[in-house]
C-alpha positions as protocol buffer text, in pm:
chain_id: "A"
residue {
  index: 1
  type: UNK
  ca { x: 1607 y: 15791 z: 2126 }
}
residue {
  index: 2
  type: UNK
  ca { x: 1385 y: 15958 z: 2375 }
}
residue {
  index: 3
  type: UNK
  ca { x: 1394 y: 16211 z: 2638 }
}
residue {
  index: 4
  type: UNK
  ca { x: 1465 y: 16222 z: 3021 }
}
residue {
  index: 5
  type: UNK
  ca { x: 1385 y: 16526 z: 3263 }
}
residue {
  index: 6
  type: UNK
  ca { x: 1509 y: 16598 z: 3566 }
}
residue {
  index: 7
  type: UNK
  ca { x: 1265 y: 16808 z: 3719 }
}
residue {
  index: 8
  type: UNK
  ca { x: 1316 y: 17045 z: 4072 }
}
residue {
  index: 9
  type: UNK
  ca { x: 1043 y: 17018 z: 4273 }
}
residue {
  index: 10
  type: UNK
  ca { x: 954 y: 17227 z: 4582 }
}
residue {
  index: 11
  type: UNK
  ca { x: 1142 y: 17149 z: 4933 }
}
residue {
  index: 12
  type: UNK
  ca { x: 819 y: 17250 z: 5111 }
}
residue {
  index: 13
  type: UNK
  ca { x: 590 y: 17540 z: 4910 }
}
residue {
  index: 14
  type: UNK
  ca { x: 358 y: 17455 z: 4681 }
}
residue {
  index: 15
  type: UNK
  ca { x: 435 y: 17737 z: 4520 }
}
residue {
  index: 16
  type: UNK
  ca { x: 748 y: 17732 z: 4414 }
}
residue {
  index: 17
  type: UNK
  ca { x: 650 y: 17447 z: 4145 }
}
residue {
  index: 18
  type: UNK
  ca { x: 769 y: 17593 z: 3811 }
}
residue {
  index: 19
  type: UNK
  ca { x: 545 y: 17671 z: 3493 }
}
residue {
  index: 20
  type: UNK
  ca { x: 772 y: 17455 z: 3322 }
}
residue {
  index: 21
  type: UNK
  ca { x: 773 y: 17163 z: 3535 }
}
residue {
  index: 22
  type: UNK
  ca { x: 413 y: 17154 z: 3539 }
}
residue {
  index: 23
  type: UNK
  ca { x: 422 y: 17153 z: 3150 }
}
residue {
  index: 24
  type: UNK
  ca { x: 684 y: 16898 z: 3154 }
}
residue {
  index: 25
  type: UNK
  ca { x: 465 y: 16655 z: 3409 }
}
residue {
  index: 26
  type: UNK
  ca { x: 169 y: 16691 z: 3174 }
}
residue {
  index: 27
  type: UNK
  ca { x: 387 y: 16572 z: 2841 }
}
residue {
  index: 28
  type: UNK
  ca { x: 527 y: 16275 z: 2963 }
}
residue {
  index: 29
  type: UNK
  ca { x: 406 y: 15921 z: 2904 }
}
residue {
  index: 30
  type: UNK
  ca { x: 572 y: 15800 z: 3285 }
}
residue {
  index: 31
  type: UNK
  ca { x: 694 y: 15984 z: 3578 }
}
residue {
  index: 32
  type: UNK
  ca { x: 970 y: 15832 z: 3772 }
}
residue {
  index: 33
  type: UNK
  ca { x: 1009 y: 15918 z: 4148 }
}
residue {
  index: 34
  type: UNK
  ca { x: 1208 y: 15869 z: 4490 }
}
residue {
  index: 35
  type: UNK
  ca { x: 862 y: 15808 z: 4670 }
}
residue {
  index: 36
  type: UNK
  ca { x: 599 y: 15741 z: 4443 }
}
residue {
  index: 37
  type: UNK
  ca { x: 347 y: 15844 z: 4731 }
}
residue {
  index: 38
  type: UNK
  ca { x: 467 y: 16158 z: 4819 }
}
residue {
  index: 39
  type: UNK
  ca { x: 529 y: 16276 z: 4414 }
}
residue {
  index: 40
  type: UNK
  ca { x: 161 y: 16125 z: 4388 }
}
residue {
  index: 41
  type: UNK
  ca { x: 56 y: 16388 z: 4623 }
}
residue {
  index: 42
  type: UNK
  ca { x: 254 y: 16679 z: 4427 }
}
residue {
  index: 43
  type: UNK
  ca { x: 68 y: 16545 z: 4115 }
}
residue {
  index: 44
  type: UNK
  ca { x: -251 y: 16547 z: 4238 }
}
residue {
  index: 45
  type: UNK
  ca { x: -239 y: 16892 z: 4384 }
}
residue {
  index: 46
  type: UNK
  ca { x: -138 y: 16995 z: 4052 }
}
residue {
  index: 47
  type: UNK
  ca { x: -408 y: 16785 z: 3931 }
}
residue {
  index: 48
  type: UNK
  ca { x: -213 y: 16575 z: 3650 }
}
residue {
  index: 49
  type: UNK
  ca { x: -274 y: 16158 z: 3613 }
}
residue {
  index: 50
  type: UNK
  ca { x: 76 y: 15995 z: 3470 }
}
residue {
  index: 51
  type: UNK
  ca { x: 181 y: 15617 z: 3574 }
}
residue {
  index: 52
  type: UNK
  ca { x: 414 y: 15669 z: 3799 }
}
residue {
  index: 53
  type: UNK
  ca { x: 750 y: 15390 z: 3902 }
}
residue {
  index: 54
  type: UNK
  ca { x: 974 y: 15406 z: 4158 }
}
residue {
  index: 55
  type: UNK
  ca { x: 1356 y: 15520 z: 4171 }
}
residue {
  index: 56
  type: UNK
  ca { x: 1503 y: 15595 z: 4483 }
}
residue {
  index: 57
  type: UNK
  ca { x: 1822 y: 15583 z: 4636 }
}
residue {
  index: 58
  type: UNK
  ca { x: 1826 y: 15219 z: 4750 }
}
residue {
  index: 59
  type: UNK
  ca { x: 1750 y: 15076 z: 4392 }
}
residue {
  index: 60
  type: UNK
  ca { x: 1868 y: 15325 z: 4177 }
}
residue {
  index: 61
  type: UNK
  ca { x: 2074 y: 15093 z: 3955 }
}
residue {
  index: 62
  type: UNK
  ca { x: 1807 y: 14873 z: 3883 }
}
residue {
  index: 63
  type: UNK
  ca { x: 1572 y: 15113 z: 3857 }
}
residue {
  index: 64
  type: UNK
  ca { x: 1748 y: 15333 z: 3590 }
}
residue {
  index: 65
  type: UNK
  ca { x: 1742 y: 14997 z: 3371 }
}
residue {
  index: 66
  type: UNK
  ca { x: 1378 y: 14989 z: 3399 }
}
residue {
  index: 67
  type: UNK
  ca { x: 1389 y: 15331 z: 3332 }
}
residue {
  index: 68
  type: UNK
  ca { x: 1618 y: 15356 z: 3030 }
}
residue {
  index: 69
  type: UNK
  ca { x: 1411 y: 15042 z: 2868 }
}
residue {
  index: 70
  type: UNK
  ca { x: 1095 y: 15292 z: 2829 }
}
residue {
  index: 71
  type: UNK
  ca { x: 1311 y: 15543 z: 2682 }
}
residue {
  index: 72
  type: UNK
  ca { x: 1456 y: 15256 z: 2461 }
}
residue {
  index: 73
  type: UNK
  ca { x: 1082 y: 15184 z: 2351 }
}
residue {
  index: 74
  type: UNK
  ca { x: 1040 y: 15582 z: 2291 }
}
residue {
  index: 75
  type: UNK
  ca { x: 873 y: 15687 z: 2619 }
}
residue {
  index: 76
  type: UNK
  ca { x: 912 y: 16049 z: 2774 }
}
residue {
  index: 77
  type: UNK
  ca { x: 1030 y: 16036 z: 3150 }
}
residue {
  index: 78
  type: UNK
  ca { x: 1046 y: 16272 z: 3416 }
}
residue {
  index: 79
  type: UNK
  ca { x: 1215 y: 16188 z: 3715 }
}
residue {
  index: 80
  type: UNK
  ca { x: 1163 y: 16350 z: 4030 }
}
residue {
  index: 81
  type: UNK
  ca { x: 1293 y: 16356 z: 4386 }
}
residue {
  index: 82
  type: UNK
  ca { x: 1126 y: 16387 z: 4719 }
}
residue {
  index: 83
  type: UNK
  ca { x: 1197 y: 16722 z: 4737 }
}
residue {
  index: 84
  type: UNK
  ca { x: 1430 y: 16995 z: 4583 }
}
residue {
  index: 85
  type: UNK
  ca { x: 1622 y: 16864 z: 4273 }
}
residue {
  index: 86
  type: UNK
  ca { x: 1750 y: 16570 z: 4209 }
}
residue {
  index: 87
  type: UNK
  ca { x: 2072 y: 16450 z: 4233 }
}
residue {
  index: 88
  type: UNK
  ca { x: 2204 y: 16729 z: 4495 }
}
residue {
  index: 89
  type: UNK
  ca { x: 2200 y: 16479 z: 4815 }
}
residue {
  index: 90
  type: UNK
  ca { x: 1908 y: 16283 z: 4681 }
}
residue {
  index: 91
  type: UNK
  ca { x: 1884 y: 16020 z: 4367 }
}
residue {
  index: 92
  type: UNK
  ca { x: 1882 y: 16088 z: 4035 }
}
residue {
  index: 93
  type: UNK
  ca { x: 2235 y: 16144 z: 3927 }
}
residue {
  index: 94
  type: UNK
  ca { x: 2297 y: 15798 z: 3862 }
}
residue {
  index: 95
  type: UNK
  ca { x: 1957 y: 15784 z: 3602 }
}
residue {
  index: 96
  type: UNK
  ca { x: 2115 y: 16097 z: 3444 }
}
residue {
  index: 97
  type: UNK
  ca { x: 2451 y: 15933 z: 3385 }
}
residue {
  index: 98
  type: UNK
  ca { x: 2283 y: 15582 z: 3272 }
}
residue {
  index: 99
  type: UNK
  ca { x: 2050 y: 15756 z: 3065 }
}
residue {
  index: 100
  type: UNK
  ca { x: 2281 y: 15976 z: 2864 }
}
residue {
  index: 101
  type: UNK
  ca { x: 2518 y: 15660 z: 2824 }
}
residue {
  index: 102
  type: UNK
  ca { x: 2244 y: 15523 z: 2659 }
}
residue {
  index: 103
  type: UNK
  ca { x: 2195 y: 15796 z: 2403 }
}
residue {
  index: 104
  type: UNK
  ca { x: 1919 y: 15930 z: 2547 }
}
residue {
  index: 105
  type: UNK
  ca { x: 1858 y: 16307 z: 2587 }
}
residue {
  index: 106
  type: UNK
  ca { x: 1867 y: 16428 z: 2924 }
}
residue {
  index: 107
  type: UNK
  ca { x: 1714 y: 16798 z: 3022 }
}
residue {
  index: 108
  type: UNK
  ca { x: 1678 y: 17002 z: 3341 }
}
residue {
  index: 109
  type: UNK
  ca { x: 1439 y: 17152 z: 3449 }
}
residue {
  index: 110
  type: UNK
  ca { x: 1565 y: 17366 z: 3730 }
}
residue {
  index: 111
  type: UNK
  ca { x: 1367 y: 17414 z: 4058 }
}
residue {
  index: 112
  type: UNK
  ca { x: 1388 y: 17511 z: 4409 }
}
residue {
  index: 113
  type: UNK
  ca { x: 1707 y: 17368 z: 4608 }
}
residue {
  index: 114
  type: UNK
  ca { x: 1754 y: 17410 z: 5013 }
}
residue {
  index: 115
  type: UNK
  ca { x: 2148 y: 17496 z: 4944 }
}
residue {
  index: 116
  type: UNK
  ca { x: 2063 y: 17737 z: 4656 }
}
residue {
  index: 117
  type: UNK
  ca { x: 1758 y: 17905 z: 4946 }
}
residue {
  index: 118
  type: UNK
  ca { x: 1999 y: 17925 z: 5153 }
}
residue {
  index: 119
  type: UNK
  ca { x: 2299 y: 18048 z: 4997 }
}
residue {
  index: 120
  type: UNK
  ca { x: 2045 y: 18301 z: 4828 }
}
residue {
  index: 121
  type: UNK
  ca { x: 2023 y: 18490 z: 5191 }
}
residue {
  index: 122
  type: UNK
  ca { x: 2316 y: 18440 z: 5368 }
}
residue {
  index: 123
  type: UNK
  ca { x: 2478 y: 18731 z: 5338 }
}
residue {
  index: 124
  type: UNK
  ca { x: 2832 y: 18634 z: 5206 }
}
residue {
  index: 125
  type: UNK
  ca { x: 3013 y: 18349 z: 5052 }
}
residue {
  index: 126
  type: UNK
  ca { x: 3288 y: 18481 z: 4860 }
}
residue {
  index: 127
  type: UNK
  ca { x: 3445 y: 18348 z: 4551 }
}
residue {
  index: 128
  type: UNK
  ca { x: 3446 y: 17964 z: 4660 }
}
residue {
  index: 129
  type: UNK
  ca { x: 3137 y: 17780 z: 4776 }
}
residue {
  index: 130
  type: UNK
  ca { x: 3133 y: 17407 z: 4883 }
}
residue {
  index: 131
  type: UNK
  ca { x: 2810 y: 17221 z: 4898 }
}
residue {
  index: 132
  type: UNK
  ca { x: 2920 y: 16914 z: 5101 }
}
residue {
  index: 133
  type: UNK
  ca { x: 2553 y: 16803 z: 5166 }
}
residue {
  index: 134
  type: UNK
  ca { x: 2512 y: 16564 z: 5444 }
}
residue {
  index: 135
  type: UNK
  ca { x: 2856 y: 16470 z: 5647 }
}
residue {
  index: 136
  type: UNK
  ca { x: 2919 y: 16149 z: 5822 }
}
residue {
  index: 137
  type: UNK
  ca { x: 2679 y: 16042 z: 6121 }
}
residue {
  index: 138
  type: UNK
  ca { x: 2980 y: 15881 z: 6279 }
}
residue {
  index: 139
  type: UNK
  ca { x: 3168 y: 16146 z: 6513 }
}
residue {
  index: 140
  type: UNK
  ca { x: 3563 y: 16103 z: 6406 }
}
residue {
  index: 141
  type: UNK
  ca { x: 3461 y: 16130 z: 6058 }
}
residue {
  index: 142
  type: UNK
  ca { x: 3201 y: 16387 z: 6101 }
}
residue {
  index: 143
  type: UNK
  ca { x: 3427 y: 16606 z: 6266 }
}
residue {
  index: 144
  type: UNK
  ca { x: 3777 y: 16513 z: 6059 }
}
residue {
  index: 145
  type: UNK
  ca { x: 3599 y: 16598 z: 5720 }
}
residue {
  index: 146
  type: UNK
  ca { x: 3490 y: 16902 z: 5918 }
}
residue {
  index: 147
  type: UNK
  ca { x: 3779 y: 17039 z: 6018 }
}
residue {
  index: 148
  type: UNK
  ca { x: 3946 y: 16998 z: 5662 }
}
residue {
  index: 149
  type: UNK
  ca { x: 3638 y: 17207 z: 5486 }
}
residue {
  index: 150
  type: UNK
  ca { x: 3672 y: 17471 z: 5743 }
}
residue {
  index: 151
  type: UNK
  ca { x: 4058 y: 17484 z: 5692 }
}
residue {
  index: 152
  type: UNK
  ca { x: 3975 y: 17576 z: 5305 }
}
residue {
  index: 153
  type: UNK
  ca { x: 3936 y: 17958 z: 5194 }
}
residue {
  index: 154
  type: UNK
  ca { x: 3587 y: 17882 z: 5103 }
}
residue {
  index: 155
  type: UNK
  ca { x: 3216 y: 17859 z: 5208 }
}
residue {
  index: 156
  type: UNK
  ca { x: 3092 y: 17561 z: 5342 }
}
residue {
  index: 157
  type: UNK
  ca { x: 2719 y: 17468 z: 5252 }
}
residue {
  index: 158
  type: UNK
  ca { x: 2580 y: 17126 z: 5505 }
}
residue {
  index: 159
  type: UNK
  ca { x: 2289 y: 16939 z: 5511 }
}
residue {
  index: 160
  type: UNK
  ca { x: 2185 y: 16802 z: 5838 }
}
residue {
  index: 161
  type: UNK
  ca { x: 1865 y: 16674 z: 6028 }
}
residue {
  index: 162
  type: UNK
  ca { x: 1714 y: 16767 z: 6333 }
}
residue {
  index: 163
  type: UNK
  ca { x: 1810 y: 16491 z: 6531 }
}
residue {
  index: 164
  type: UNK
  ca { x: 2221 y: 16574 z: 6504 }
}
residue {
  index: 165
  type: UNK
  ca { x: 2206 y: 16955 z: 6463 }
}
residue {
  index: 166
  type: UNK
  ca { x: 2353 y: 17042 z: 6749 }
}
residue {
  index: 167
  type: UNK
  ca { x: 2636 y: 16815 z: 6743 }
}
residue {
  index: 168
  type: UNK
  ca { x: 2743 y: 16927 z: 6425 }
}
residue {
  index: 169
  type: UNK
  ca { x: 2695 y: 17309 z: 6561 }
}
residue {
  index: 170
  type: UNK
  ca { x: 2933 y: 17143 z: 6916 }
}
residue {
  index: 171
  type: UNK
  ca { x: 3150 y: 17022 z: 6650 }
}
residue {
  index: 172
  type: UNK
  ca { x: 3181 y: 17385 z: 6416 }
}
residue {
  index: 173
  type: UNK
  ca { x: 3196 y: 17561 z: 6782 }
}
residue {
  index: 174
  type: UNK
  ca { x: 3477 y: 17312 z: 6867 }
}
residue {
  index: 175
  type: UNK
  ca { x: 3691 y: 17368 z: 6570 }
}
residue {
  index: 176
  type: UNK
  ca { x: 3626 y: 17784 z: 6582 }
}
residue {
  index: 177
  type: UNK
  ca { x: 3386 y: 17899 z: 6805 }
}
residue {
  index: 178
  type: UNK
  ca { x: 3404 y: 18257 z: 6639 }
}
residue {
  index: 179
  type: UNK
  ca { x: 3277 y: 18137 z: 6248 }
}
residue {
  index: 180
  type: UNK
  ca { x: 3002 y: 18284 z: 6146 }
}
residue {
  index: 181
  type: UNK
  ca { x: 2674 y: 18042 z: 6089 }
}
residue {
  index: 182
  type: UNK
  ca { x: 2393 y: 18067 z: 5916 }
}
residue {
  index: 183
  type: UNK
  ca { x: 2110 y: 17827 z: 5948 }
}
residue {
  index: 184
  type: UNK
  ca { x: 1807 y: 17762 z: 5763 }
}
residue {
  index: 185
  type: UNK
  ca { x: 1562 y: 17514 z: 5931 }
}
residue {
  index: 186
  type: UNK
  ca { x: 1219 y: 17443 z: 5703 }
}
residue {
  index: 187
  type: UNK
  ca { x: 1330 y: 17652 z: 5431 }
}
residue {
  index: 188
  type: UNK
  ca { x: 978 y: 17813 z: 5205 }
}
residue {
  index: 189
  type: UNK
  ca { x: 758 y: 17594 z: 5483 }
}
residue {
  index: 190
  type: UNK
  ca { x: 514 y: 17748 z: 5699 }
}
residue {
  index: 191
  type: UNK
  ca { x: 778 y: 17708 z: 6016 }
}
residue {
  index: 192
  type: UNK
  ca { x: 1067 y: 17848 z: 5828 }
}
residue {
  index: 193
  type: UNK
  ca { x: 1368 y: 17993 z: 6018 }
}
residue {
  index: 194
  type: UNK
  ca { x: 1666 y: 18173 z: 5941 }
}
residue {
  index: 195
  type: UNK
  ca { x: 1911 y: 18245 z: 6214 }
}
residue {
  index: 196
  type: UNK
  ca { x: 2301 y: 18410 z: 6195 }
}
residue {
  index: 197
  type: UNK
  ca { x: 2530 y: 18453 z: 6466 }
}
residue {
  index: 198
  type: UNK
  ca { x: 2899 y: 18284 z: 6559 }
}
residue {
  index: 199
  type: UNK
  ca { x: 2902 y: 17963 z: 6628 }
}
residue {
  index: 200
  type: UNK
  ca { x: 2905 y: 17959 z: 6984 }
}
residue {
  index: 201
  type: UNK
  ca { x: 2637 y: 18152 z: 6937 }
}
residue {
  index: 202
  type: UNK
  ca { x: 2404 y: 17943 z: 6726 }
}
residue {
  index: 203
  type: UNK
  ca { x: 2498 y: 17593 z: 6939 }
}
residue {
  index: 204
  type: UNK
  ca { x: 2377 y: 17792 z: 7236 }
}
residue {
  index: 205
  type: UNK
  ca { x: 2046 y: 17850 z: 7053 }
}
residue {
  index: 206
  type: UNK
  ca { x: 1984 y: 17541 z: 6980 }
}
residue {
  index: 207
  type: UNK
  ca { x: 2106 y: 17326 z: 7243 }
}
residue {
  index: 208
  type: UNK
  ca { x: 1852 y: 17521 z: 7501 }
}
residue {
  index: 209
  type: UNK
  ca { x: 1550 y: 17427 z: 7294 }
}
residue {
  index: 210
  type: UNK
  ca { x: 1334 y: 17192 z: 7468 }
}
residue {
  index: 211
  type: UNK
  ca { x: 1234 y: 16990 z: 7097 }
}
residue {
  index: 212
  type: UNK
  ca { x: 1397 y: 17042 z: 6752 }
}
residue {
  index: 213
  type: UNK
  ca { x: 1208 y: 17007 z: 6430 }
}
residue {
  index: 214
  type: UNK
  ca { x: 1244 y: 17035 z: 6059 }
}
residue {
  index: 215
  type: UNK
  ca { x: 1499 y: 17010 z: 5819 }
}
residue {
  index: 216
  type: UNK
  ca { x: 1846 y: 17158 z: 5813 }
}
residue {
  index: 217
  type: UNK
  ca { x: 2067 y: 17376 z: 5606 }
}
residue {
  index: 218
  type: UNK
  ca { x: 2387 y: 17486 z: 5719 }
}
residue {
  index: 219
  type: UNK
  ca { x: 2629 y: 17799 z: 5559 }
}
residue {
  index: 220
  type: UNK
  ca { x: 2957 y: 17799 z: 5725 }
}
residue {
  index: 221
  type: UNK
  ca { x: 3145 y: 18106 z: 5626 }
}
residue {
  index: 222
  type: UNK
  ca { x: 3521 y: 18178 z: 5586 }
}
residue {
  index: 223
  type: UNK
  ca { x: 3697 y: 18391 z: 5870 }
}
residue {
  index: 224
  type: UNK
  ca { x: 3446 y: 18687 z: 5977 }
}
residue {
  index: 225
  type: UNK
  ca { x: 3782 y: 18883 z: 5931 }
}
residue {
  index: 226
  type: UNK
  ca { x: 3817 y: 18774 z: 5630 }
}
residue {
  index: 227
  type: UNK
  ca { x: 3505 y: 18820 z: 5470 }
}
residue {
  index: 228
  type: UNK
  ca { x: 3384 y: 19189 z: 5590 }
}
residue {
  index: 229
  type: UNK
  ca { x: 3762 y: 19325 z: 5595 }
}
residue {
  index: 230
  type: UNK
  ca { x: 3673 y: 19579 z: 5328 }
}
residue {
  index: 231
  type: UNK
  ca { x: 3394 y: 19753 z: 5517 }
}
């Protein structure tokens, strides 16, 4: 049997590569990846040569049998995703499961995450945290799964991109207009912002800008009252 990694990569700084995923990109014999162009450009900035096959979201399936047949044949594999680590709202979960139904050893090697970021510097969360990554593009839905996370004594973590932002912030403002936000847009990238208020607040912020770029991360508190009662 042979060994699978699933290796974090950054969401947007170089920097925040690990030592150990730079180790573990040098000791395979195949890296597996979302976009084999854009890990191509992550491995030649870190200046490491390893063949390199495809796995991404539409193919996963298929893939992970191509995959699993080079661990079969006692080939080291490290799988990475576009950005961030695999299997939170990108592929790679099912090549994990396939894998390690195959008998094969699976390993993480942690890395940087835009939810983890995120969560890192928000401020408050509480005991219960929900990562519910990216909701529905359709509006009922969108806005019916909303309104059930928001009715739950927890901390709600989104995913969401620029081009339906604010009508997921319309939608939060909708349901409580009072909640405290926080978002992250281009988390560790050169354009990063970070920006707290209510959620009135925050659609008002962003539904006056003229363009809206980057990606999205989205920490939905519990009840203000609720969290800062105690000071």
């Amino acid at each position: 049997m042979s060994t699978l990694y699933i290796v974090g990569t950054p969401i947007g700084n170089l920097g925040d590569i690990t030592f150990r995923a730079v180790e573990t990109f040098k000791s395979v014999d195949v890296v597996a990846a979302e976009d084999t162009r854009h890990t191509l450009q992550l491995l030649n900035h870190l200046e490491i040569r390893k063949p390199l096959v495809s796995c991404r979201s539409q193919n996963e399936e298929a893939a992970s049998q191509k995959i699993i047949r080079m661990l079969d044949e006692g080939q080291t594999v490290a799988y990475a995703s576009d950005a961030g680590t695999p299997g939170i709202s990108d592929p790679g979960a099912i090549l994990a499961g396939l894998a390690r139904k195959a008998g094969h050893t699976v390993v993480p090697i942690p890395g940087a995450s835009a939810f983890a970021s995120l969560v890192s510097v928000a401020g408050a969360g509480g005991k219960t945290l929900v990562f519910e990554g990216f909701l529905s593009p359709k509006p009922g839905r969108r806005r019916s799964r909303l309104k059930e996370l928001m009715e739950m004594e927890a901390a709600i973590v989104l995913y969401e991109s620029p081009f339906r932002i604010v009508k997921l912030l319309t939608d939060i403002a909708d349901i409580d207009s009072e909640r405290r936000v926080v978002v992250g847009r281009e988390l560790t990238k050169m354009h990063e912002e970070i920006v707290e208020g209510t959620a009135q607040e925050l659609l008002e912020n962003f539904a006056s800008r003229s363009k809206i770029q980057g990606e999205f991360a989205v920490f939905i508190s519990q009840e203000m009252t609720k969290i800062f009662k105690k000071f």
